[in-house]
Steps between C-alpha positions, in 0.01 A plus 500: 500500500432779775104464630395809414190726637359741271298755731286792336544830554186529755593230684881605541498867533736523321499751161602384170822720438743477264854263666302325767419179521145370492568109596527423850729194547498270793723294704547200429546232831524166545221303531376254806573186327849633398627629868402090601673331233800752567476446907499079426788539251653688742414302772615115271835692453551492828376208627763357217712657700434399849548128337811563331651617808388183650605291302823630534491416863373164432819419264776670730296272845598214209831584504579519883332175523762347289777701652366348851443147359909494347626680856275189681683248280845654512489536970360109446875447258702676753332260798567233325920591434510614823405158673671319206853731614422382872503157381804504263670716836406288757625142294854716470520549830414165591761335290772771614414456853775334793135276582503351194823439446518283834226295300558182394422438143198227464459199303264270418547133645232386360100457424230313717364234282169348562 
């Protein structure tokens, strides 16, 4: 209900005729306690906010970290083909060589025995 302020006639200078109104109402406003609750409600929503949002950031460094570890693992793979090509290569040429086929082919006379 509307606070309402009765005020006499002396008091108001105002006559008692017949369609006006007698009762002065006031404004109502929000009070001290209300605009701080309102500010730190305000002020927790976005705060909520700021963390959310960081969070985010948190989860997507996450990511790239696991992108970077599996693109760390994969150059390591590829080092390790490449030298294992090299060797499979360089054993082909070998054998195919004009060197190597000057070669005599070794075998064993036998074992020093004590």
């Amino acid at each position: 209900m509307l606070n309402q302020t009765y005020v006499t006639r002396r008091a108001s200078g105002v006559s008692f005729v017949r369609g006006r109104n007698t009762v002065r109402y006031t404004k109502r406003s929000l009070g001290s306690i209300s605009q701080i609750v309102i500010i730190s409600l305000i002020t927790l929503v976005f705060g909520l906010i700021y963390v959310a949002e960081g969070t985010k950031a948190t989860s997507f460094d996450y990511q790239i970290s696991a992108v970077e570890s599996e693109i760390s693992e994969m150059t390591a793979r590829r080092d390790d083909l490449a030298v294992e090509k090299a060797r499979l290569t360089s054993i082909a040429t070998a054998k195919n060589s004009t060197v190597a086929a000057n070669m005599e082919t070794s075998t064993v006379t036998g074992y020093a025995t004590e």
